[in-house]
Structures are given as structure tokens and as C-alpha cells.
C-alpha positions, 0 to 999 in steps of 0.5 A: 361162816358162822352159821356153817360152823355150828352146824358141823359143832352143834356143841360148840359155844360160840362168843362174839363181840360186835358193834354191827346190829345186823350181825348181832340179831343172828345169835340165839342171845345178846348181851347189850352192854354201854359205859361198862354196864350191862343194859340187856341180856336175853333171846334176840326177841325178848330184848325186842319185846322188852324195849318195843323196838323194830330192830336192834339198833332201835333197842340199843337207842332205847337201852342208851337212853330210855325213855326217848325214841330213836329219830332217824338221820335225815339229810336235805337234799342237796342242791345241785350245781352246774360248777367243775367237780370237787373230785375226779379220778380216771382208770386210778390203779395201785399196785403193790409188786403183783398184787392190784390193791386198786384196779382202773377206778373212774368216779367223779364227785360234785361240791357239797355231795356227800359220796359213800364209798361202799364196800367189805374191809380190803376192797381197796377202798382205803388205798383209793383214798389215800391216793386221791389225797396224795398220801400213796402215789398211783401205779397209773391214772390220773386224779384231781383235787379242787381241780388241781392234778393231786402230787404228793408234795403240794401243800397248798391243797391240803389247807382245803382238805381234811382227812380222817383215818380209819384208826385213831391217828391224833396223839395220844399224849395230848389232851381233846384240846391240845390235840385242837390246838396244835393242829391249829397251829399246823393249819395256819390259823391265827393266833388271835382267833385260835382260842375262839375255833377251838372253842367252837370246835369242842361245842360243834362237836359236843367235846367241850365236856372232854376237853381236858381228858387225854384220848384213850380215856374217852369211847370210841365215839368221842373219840371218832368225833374228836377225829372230825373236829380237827378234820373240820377244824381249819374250815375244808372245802373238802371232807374225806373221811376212811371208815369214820364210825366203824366200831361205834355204837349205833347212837354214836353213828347217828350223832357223827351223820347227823353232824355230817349232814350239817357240815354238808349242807349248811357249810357246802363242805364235799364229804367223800366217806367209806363206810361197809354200813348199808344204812349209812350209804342209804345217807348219801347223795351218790354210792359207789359200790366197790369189790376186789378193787373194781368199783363195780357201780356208782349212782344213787342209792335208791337208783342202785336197789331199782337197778337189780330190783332188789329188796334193800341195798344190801341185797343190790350189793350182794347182786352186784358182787356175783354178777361180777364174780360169775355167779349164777345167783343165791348167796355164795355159800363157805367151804366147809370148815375143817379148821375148827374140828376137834382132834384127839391132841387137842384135848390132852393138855390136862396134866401135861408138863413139857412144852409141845414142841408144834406150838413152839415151832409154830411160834418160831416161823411166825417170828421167822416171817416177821424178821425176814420182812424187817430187812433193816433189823434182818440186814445188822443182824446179819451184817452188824457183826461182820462190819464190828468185826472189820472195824474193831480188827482195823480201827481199834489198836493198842500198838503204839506207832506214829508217834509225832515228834519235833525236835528243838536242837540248840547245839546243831553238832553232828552228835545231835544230827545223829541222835536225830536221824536215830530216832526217826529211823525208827519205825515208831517214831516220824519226824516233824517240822522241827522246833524253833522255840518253846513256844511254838512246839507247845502251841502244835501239841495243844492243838494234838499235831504233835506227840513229843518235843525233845529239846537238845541243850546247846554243847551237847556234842562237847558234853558228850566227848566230855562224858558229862551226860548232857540233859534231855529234855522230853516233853510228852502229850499226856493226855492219854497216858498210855500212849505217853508211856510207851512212847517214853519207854520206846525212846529209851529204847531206840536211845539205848541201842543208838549209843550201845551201836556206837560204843561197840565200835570203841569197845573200851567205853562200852557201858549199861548206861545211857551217856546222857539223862533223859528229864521227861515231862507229861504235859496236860495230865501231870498227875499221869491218872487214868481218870483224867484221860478217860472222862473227856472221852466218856464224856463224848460217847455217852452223848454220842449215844444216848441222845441219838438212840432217843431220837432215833425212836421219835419218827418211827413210832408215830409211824407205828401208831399211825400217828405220822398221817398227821403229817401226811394231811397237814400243810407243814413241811417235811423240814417244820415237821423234823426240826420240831420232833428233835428240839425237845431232844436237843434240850433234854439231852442239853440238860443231860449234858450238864449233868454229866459235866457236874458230876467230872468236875465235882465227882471225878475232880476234873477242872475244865482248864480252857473255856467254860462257856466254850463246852457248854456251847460245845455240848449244845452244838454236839447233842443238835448233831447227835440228835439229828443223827438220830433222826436220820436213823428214824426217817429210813427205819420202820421199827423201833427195834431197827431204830434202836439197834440202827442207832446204837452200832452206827454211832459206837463203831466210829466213836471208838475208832475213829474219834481220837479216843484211843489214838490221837485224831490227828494220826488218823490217815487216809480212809480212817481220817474220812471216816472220823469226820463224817460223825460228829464225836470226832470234833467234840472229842478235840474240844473235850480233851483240849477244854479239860486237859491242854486249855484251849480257848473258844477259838483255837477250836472254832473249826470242831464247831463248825464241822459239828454244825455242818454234820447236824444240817447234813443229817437233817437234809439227808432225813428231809429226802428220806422221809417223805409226805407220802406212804411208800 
């Protein structure tokens, strides 16, 4: 390709960064750098000539460290062995919808060989891997693994297995060791021995220097040599390692073989290794040579050269690959490259001030693609608003309706009768049990069963007659003050026309006034303030929704820094793997809970009037639940995006309408009640407003406690079942 465009561009300066000698001793000059430092710079020859070496990668050995010869990689034979083989696959296929990644593949592979899988990047080399590692399911065939059938769910096998990823998928945040140490943990290795086999690592590997950096600060050799050093960790019976060295330098590739070799021979480990080096191939027992997702030969290396009498493996391959693609033979020459010709537009960018509008449009359908594939991010943004809409429109009101009341009648005239039956006609008011002492009516408001208690006094009915206005007493739920007033003002008014329907069937006494005095009383929030009603809740949506979107982030991102193989390959399960993702969430969303109690008791002036240690307990149990929301969000999404976005409108819809917030808990009926008890904002919110405002104890409100418990384990299953140890 390249030598294609220069022929057409003989003008063109080309700039190409490679790892691969064989690519790099094509260009008319090379630039040898290592560490940050230039080493070379000069005519491919001349840097030959300079370091006496054969070959490039031979003069890169010299320049790393001059002075000292490059020795080859030599592997002993392997001995061989009459046992079952370590690894079998039979007519595997893997399809994605209509495309075959992965076509009728057949190989088998024998304890203690290493076998290379070679061929170009999106082969189906990877694919092949992951299925026989139980990582991605076949479409069809079978495969076997220490001589069990491979399933995705069977931990056991992944004790003797170590995978390594074709990109850096240990986690980044921890250190060399730390890494070592917590996939110590993950495989099963005593505690006792555990320092000692992580020390042997770091010194088998030559990382014992690093132990302490973090990931990203190291080359790209050590840091593929940190990937083997936990693949090798728990002492596999089996290797299986997607591209280990590509990217590394040539004196990097030669440490990881020989570190190989040694592994092979001396611990009887299988190494089943991809790899698109011919060298690294010409280091292994037996090859298959794989294209297009056919595995197109398999045997050994040098048999594979003599089978098409080619010069070298590179040349084999090449042969290979035209047999089976049809062609006669030389090599397969490009298209010609239109591409890269220059057009007049391209060069009047000098002095130009407007955007061009191609660029832009080309822009806007590259992002147009990537949110059509997104179908979680694609599905709230265009169905987040219509189910907003619905559930603002049905779930948030500010009519005051339903108001509960009972009625503690100690006259039982037919006045009070009247009064009564008054008052429950209305269509804002609905009659309750009614009350038989004051004690209890008070015990059902605490517990938000009841809006309003009016107590009528005994000789009401004679009062009446004798026009001395009888007292009235009215009890109101004032934690949310609003409502409390406009349920006052409402029985004023039902009261007023009441009397004034009697008054005028005797026009004589009609009057303005209402013939009897109405002493209200707010309960739970005497002062009437706005704040006092409205912290509990604050309190509750803010950790409803901060800690869920937290966690909402944990899972996804691993999946998109590839860092969720770990899980994959690793023995532990789903349910370990979820519990110790939300527990530091749990805590820290713990610690934020109390701040924000500190600041309403000490800032705001609220006094938690119930049990202290009760809200405390209550704030544990809830952030377990939000969190494990926000886990659940994670295990289905693939973005952080999607997560946050997920998160953020899946808890703040049934908080604000159906938590109790802006109309009591306990009036919620039919689906609306439902709803509210699928999330666990709808119980805290019980606990928060009757710990702060009608002081109620530990165990009046043991119910929300468990309802908030029994929330988070349903979470956490419904994320087990969603998140699995496979790739989809």
C-alpha cells in the first residue's frame, strides 16, 4: 500500500510509526528511538553499517544495549507424550448476525506444546481464543478444555487456565503488586503463601524493580510482562496468551519467548499463543496458519515452508493464502489508491474564516452512527421524555384530594351526625375508622394513615341550639405544610356551606359567621416552616441519586477499559465480583449520608425528634439499596453515558412521584402504590419524615427496613442474571 502511494505521490512525505523491523527496513530512512531517546537516524544501510547487524532488529539489540550481541531464542524440544490432548476444537463457528468471525475450525493441541496461531489482525484469530476459553459462546462445534466440554459458566477449569488479553486489561489504578496481589486473591491462593508467590513473580518476571509503579508508567514490554506474570501466577496447567508482544520492541519480544520457553519446558505449562510474527512462529512446536476465518494449515513450522517449497514462513503463508483465495500466484497487488490525491479544496484552507460545512456534516454522521448503535443511550433519548412527560402529568400533583380523616365524636347527637355526613360528601375528604380515644387517632397519623383528626366536644348538639359556638377541635399532619393548609382552608369551607344550607331553611338566623370555633392544631411541624417539611425529603432524593449514579459507573467502565476480562478468566463469581464492586460505594455514600445529616441538624436546625441510631441504620440500609440500583443499571449498560443517563431518570421519576414527597405514601393507590414499592426511596422517605417530624421509634418502622433490604437483594440477583462471565 504504501509503496503504491508513493508511486502515484512521489511528493508526498510519508511519516510511519512501527514496532515491526520487517516494515521499517522498507523506508528510504529510520529513526531508532528507546526510553524517549533517539539512538539512530539514518538510510536503513547506514544504520546497518553503523551497528554491523544483519537486520534491523539485530541493530535495535545493538543500539538498546551496545556493546552486546543479540542471542537467539532457543526453545528444547519438547518431549512427546502419548497423553489426551490439553485442547480440542471441532468445526467451532462463531457468527456475528451475518457475518462468520469464526468459520469451521478443527485443531487439537498436546500438554507442554506451545502452538502459534498465526495470522493478519481480524482473522478470527481472538474470537477463536475467547471461545475456547468459554469467554464468547460458539454459534456451532464443540471444544474441550483439560478434557472437559468448555461452558461459560464452569469456574472450576479456570483455576488451571491463564488468559492474557490482547490489550492491557489489569487495572490501572494499582500498582505491579497490588495487581499480583488481588489476582492472588481471585485465584484461591493462601494467605500464608501469598506474599512468597508474589514475590517469586516480580523476580521470574524481572518486575521486582516496579513493583511499586502504577501500570501506565511502565513500556509496553513490562507491562505485557506484568500480563504473563498474573497469567502465570496461580501455576496454570494451560497458557493462552491473544497477541502477548504486539507493539513490543524487538529486545522486549525476545525476553517474553524466552520467558515462554521456560514456562513451556521446565513447568510442563501448554502455551496456546497468537501471534502475526513469522519469527515468533519459527518458536513453536506446531502453527496453524489461519485467513478470513478458515484455519487454512496446521503442523510444524519448518514442514509448512517444505510443503510449498517456499524460501521462509512468510512466503508459505503468502502461498497459502492465494491457494485458498484463487489466486494464480505472485503477490496480490492493491487497487490503486485514489484517496489520498490531492483536490484543489483541499489546499484553500489558508485564510479561511467559516467552518466548511462537509467537514461538519461528516462529523455529524460519524456520531450519527455511533448513537444509532448505542440503543440504551438511543432508547431514553427518545422514549426518557415521553415517560417524564406521563409520569409528571399523572404522578406529580398539587390538588390536594384524599384528604383522610377520622372523627373522635363525643356527643353522638344527630348535629354531630350531620356534620359528619357533611364533610364526607365532599369530594376532598374520605372518612376513616372513626376515633375512640386520643390516643390512638395520634398513633395512625404518626404512622401517615391518617391526614386530620376533629374531635367533636360532648353537648355539641345543645350548644348548638343554644348559640354558644361549640369548640372544634382540629388536628392536621403538618409535615408537609402545604397540604396541612389547604386541607384547613378546605374544611372551612365545606363547614361554611354546611351551616349556611341550614340557615337558609330558617332565614331569620342566616349569618356570616360560622356558628361554631374551629381551634386548629399542626402536629409534627408546629412551627409551620417549609424547611422542616422539605430536608427529610431533600434528604432522601439526594441519596437516591448521587450514589446510584456512582455505581451506576463502576461495571461499565471496566467494560470499556477491557478490564472486565479479569472477571471473565478468573475463578470468582458473578455475585463476589458484584458485592465487592458496590461495598466501597456503600461506604462511601455511607460517609456522604452523614455529612448531609450533620449539615440538617446543625445548619437547617432540624432535631431528629425518633431514634438517632434508627436513621443511621436507616441511611446504611438505603445507600446498599441505591447502590445496588446503580449496579443493576451498570450490568445492562454499555457506556458510561447510557449508565449516567440510565441512572439519573430511573431514580428521580419514582422519587418525585411516587415516594410520598409531595402527597402522603399512604394515599397512593392502585398502580401508583405499586410502583412506589419497587424503589427503595418510597421507605426511606417513611423513615425520614417520621424520624424528624413525628418521632417514631426503631420499630414502628421495622417494615421500611426490610422493604429497603429485600429492594437491594432483588437488585443485586436481577444484576447476577444480567451480567454474565461471557462476551455476548
Amino acid at each position: 500500500m504504501i509503496d503504491v502511494i508513493r508511486a502515484e505521490q512521489p511528493d508526498l512525505t510519508l511519516i510511519v510509526a512501527t514496532a515491526y523491523m520487517q516494515e521499517a527496513a522498507g523506508f528510504d530512512r529510520v529513526i531508532v528511538l528507546d526510553g524517549g531517546l533517539v539512538l539512530e537516524n539514518g538510510r536503513v544501510t547506514e544504520v546497518l553499517e553503523r551497528t554491523g547487524a544483519p537486520d534491523l532488529e539485530a541493530a535495535f539489540a545493538h543500539l538498546h544495549q551496545p556493546g552486546s550481541n543479540r542471542p537467539p531464542v532457543v526453545i528444547p524440544p519438547r518431549q512427546a507424550t502419548d497423553r489426551p490432548p490439553v485442547i480440542r476444537a471441532q468445526g467451532l463457528t462463531r457468527r456475528f448476525g451475518q457475518f462468520t468471525a469464526v468459520d469451521n475450525v478443527s485443531f487439537r493441541i498436546e500438554k507442554g506444546e506451545i502452538f502459534g496461531f498465526l495470522g493478519s489482525n481480524g482473522c478470527g484469530k481472538t474470537t477463536t481464543m475467547k471461545m475456547l476459553t468459554g469467554l464468547l459462546p460458539a454459534s456451532s462445534g464443540h471444544a474441550w478444555l483439560l478434557g472437559e466440554p468448555v461452558k461459560g459458566h464452569d469456574l472450576s477449569v479456570r483455576l488451571d487456565v491463564g488468559y492474557m488479553s490482547q490489550s492491557f486489561s489489569l487495572y490501572r489504578e494499582l500498582s505491579v503488586r497490588a495487581n499480583l496481589e488481588l489476582h492472588a486473591q481471585l485465584y484461591r491462593i493462601p494467605i500464608e503463601t501469598r506474599a512468597d508467590v508474589v514475590g517469586q513473580a516480580l523476580r521470574q518476571f524481572g518486575l521486582d524493580a516496579v513493583a511499586e509503579a502504577m501500570p501506565e508508567q511502565l513500556p509496553l514490554g513490562q507491562r505485557q510482562r506484568l500480563q504473563l506474570a498474573v497469567a502465570c501466577l496461580h501455576k496454570p496447567r494451560v497458557l493462552i496468551l491473544d497477541e502477548p508482544t504486539s507493539g513490543v520492541d524487538p529486545v522486549a519480544r525476545d525476553q517474553f519467548w524466552a520467558m515462554l520457553g521456560r514456562v513451556s519446558r521446565n513447568d510442563g505449562v501448554t502455551i496456546f499463543v497468537s501471534t502475526h510474527f513469522m519469527g515468533e512462529a519459527l518458536n513453536c512446536d506446531r502453527i496453524s496458519l489461519m485467513h478470513a476465518g478458515k484455519v487454512l494449515a496446521v503442523g510444524e513450522p519448518e514442514a509448512l515452508i517444505r510443503a510449498r517449497n517456499a524460501a521462509n514462513l512468510d512466503d508459505a503463508f503468502v502461498d497459502y493464502i492465494q491457494t485458498a483465495e484463487g489466486e494464480i500466484s505472485g503477490a496480490v497487488v492493491p487497487k490503486k489508491v485514489t484517496a489520498l490525491t490531492a483536490h484543489p479544496e483541499q489546499t484553500t484552507d489558508a485564510g479561511r474564516l467559516l467552518p466548511r460545512p462537509s467537514r461538519i456534516w461528516a462529523f455529524a454522521v460519524r456520531e450519527s452512527y455511533e448513537l444509532l448503535r448505542d440503543r440504551i443511550r438511543l432508547s431514553f433519548a427518545l422514549l426518557g421524555p415521553i415517560i417524564l412527560a406521563l409520569t409528571f402529568g399523572y404522578g406529580i400533583s398539587f390538588d390536594v384530594e384524599d384528604i383522610r380523616f377520622a372523627v373522635l365524636d363525643r356527643d353522638q347527637s344527630a348535629d354531630t351526625r350531620h356534620l359528619i355526613d357533611a364533610i364526607a360528601a365532599s369530594p376532598y375528604f374520605r372518612l376513616e375508622t372513626p376515633a375512640l380515644s386520643n390516643r390512638e387517632p395520634e398513633q395512625r397519623m404518626r404512622r401517615g394513615d391518617l391526614d386530620m383528626l376533629i374531635t367533636l366536644p360532648p353537648h355539641f348538639g345543645r350548644d348548638m341550639l343554644a348559640g354558644r359556638q361549640p369548640e372544634v377541635g382540629l388536628f392536621v399532619d403538618g409535615s408537609l405544610p402545604f397540604r396541612a393548609e389547604t386541607a384547613q382552608g378546605y374544611l372551612q369551607g365545606v363547614l361554611m356551606q354546611h351551616y349556611q344550607a341550614q340557615q337558609r331553611e330558617v332565614p331569620e338566623d342566616v349569618t356570616a359567621d360560622l356558628p361554631i370555633r374551629i381551634e386548629p392544631r399542626f402536629r409534627y411541624n408546629q412551627d409551620f416552616r417549609s424547611v422542616f417539611a422539605l430536608m427529610p425529603g431533600t434528604l432522601m432524593i439526594i441519596m437516591a441519586m448521587i450514589p446510584a449514579m456512582v455505581a451506576a459507573i463502576g461495571i461499565v467502565r471496566e467494560r470499556e477499559l477491557g478490564s472486565i476480562s479479569n472477571l471473565y478468566t478468573s475463578p470468582a463469581w458473578i455475585g463476589e465480583f458484584l458485592l465487592g464492586k458496590q461495598i466501597p460505594y456503600v461506604i462511601l455514600s455511607f460517609a456522604s449520608f452523614v455529612t448531609l445529616l450533620l449539615l440538617v441538624v446543625f445548619h437547617f436546625g432540624l432535631t431528629i425528634k425518633g431514634s438517632t441510631m434508627g436513621l443511621l441504620l436507616a441511611g446504611l440500609v438505603y445507600v446498599f439499596a441505591t447502590t445496588a440500583f446503580g449496579i443493576l443499571v451498570s450490568s445492562f449498560t454499555r457506556t458510561q453515558v447510557a449508565a449516567l443517563i440510565a441512572s439519573a431518570i430511573l431514580t428521580q421519576v419514582p422519587v418525585l412521584s411516587f415516594s410520598g414527597f409531595l402527597s402522603p405514601a399512604a394515599g397512593l393507590d392502585g398502580g401508583e402504590a405499586v410502583i412506589g414499592r419497587l424503589f427503595p426511596a418510597f421507605y426511606f422517605q417513611n423513615i425520614s419524615v417520621g424520624s424528624f417530624a413525628k418521632a417514631r421509634g426503631f420499630s414502628d418502622l421495622l417494615p421500611d427496613y426490610f422493604g429497603m433490604i429485600a429492594l437491594g437483594v432483588i437488585y443485586l440477583v436481577l444484576a447476577r442474571f444480567s451480567l454474565r462471565k461471557q462476551e455476548i
